[in-house]
N, C-alpha and C positions, 0 to 999 in steps of 0.2 A: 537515493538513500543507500546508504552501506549496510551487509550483511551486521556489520559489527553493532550499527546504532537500531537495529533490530533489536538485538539480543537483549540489548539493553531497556526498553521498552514494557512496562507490560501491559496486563491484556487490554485495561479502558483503553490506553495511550495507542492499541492499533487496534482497535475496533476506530477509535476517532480517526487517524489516519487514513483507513481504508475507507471509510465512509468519505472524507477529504478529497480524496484520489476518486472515487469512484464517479463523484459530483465535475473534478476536474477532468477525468477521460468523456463524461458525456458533454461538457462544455468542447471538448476538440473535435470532437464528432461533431458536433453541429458546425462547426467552425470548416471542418474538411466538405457538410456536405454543401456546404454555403462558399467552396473554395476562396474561402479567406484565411486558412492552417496558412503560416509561416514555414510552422519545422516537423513537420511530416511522424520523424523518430519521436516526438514526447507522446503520441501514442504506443509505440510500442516501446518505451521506459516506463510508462504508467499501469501500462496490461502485464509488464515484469514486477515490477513494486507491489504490484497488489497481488499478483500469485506469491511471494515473498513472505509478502506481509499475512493471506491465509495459511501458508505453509505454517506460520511458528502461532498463529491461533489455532491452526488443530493439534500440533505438539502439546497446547496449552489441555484440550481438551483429553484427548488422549492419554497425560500425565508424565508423556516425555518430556518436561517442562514446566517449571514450577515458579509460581513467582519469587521475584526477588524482595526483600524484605528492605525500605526507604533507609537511607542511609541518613 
């Protein structure tokens, strides 16, 4: 997921995401320690996304970040 389709996001929309991701990194985990992982790297794309993705829910919190208003 792109920085950009972030921003655009708000908070329900990545609280659900990260919960999404969260559920999908502990499914590769099982998967790596059960040496059945395919692609090694979607854990570490998923362990980035989801630092991403709490990075701009603390901005949220914080007030460096404010929602956008539905178009």
């Amino acid at each position: 997921m792109k920085k950009s389709e972030l921003n655009e996001m708000n908070q329900d929309e990545l609280e659900n995401k990260l919960q999404d991701n969260l559920d999908a990194l502990q499914n590769l985990r099982f998967q790596k320690s059960l040496q059945q992982l395919e692609n090694p790297l979607g854990i570490k794309v998923l362990r980035r996304e989801n630092a991403q993705i709490k990075t701009v829910l603390r901005e949220f919190d914080l007030g460096l970040r404010t929602e956008r208003s539905e178009k």
